[in-house]
C-alpha positions as CSV (number, residue, x, y, z in Angstrom):
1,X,127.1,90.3,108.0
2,X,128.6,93.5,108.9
3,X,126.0,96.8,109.8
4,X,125.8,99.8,107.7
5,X,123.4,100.5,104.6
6,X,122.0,97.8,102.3
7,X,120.9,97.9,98.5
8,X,117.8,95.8,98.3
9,X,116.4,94.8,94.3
10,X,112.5,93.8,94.5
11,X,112.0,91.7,90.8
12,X,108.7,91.0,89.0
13,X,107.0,89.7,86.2
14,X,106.0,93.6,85.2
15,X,107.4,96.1,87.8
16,X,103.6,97.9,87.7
17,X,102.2,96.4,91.1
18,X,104.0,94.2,93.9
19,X,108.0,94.5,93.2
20,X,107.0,99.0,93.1
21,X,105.2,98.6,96.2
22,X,107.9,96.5,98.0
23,X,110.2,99.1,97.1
24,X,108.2,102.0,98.2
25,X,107.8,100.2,101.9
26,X,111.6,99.8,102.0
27,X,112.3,103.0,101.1
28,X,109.6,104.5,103.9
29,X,110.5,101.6,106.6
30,X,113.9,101.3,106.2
31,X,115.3,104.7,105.0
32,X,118.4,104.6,107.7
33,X,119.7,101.5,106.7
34,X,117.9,100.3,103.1
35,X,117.8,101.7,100.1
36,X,115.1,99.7,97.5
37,X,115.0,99.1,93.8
38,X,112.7,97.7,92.0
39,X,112.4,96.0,88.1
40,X,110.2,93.2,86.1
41,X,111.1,90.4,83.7
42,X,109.4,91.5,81.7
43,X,108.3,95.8,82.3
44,X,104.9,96.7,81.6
45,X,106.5,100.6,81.1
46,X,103.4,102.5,83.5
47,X,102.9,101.4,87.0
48,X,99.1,99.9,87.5
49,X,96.6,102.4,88.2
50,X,95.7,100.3,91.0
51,X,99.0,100.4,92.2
52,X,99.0,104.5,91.9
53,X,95.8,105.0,94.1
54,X,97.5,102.7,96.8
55,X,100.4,104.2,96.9
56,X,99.3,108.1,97.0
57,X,96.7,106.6,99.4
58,X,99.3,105.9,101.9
59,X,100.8,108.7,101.8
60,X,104.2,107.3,99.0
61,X,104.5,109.5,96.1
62,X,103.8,107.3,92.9
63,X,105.7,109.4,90.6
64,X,108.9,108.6,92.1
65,X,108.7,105.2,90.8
66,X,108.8,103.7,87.1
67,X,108.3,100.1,85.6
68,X,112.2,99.0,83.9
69,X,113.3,96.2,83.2
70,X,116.0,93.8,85.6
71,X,119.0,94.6,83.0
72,X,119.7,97.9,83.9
73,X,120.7,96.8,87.0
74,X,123.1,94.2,86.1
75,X,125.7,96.1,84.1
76,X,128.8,96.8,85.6
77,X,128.7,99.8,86.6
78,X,125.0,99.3,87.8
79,X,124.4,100.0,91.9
80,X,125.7,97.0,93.9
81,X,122.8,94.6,95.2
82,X,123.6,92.9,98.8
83,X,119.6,91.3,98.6
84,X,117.8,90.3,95.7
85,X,114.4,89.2,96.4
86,X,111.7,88.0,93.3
87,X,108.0,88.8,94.7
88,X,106.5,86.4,92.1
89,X,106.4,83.0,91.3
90,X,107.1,83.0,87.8
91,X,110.0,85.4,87.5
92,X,111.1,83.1,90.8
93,X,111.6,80.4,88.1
94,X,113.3,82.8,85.3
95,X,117.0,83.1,84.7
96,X,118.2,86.1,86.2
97,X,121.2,88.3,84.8
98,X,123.8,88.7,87.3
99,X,124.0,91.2,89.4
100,X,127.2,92.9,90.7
101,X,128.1,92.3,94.4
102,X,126.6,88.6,94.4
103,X,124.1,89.7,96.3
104,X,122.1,87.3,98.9
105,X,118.4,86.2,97.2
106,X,115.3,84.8,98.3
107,X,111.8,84.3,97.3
108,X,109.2,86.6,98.8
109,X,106.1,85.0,96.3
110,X,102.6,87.2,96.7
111,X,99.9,87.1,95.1
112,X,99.5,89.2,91.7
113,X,97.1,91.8,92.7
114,X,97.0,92.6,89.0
115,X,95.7,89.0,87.9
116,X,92.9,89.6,90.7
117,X,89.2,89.4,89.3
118,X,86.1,90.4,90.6
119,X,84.4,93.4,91.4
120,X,86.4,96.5,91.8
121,X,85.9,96.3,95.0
122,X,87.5,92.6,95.2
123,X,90.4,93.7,93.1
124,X,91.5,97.0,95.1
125,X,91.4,94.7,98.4
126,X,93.6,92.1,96.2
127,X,96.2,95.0,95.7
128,X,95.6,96.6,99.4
129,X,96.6,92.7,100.5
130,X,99.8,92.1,98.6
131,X,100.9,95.6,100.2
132,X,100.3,94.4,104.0
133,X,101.9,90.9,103.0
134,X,105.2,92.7,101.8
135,X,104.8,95.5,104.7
136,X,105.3,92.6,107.1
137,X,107.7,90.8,105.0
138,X,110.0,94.2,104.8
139,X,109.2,94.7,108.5
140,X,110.3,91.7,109.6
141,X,113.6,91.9,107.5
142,X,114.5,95.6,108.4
143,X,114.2,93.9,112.1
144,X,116.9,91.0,111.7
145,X,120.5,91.5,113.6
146,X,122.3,91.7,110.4
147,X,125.5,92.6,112.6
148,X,125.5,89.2,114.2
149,X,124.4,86.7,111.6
150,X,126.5,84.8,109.9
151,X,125.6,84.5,105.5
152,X,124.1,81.0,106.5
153,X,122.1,82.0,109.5
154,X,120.7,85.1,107.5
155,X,119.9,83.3,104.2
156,X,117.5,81.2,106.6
157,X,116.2,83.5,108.2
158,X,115.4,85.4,104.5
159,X,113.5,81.9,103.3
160,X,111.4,81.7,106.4
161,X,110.3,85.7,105.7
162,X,109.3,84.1,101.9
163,X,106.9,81.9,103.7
164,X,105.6,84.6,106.3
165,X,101.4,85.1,105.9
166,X,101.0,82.1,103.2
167,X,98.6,79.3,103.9
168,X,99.6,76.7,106.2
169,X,99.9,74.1,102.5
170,X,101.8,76.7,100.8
171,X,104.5,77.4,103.6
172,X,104.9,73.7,104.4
């Protein structure tokens, strides 16, 4: 694939927690070279508060981002993907509307921070987790030699980052 500036799209089940944050680490990692996006299946419409305290905690600015859904993306006019990645299992296994560009995909599952139970505590670590898991995801991505892979060499190399940091069963 040829160098210059990519346009990434981050899907999930409700755009409020793990498909936002992946887009705010693009955005902050790979801001020569990426530009991210982010939407849900299925929009919750407000970002998780959860999700808010992270982000401002790290120094992103939550009110940059919003929670829409996938489909205002995938009208013709709509910004031309070259990656689409889905950051949850279950929108993994949804039909997704096309996107112009026929972008490259991949799965990039991680835990839903906002399914996490427990203390609150327990649930803010659940939410502070899925953020490093993606952070080393992105990293490893913004890393690749995109210049001198070829569409089958990088669509590998975008599976294996799907099964970076899962349990030894679950990468298998």
């Amino acid at each position: 694939m040829a160098g210059g500036t990519y346009n990434i799209l981050f899907l999930c089940q409700g755009n409020s927690a793990r498909s936002t944050m992946a887009e705010a680490i693009l955005n902050r990692e790979g801001a020569d070279h990426f530009h991210g996006f982010s939407a849900g299946a299925h929009p919750r419409g407000h970002l998780h508060l959860y999700t808010i305290d992270l982000l401002k905690s790290l120094g992103h600015d939550p009110s940059v981002f919003s929670s829409k859904p996938m489909e205002v993306y995938s009208e013709q006019d709509a910004i031309k993907f070259d990656f689409v990645f889905t950051v949850c299992d279950q929108t993994a296994k949804e039909s997704c509307p096309i996107f112009p560009g026929s972008p490259m995909t991949a799965h990039w599952g991680v835990p839903d921070p906002a399914g996490a139970t427990g203390t609150e505590a327990e649930i803010r670590l659940a939410f502070a987790d899925a953020y490093r898991m993606l952070r080393n995801r992105i990293s490893i991505f913004t890393s690749l030699p995109f210049a001198s892979l070829d569409r089958m060499s990088l669509q590998r190399k975008l599976d294996d980052i799907g099964k970076t940091g899962l349990p030894e069963s679950e990468s298998a």
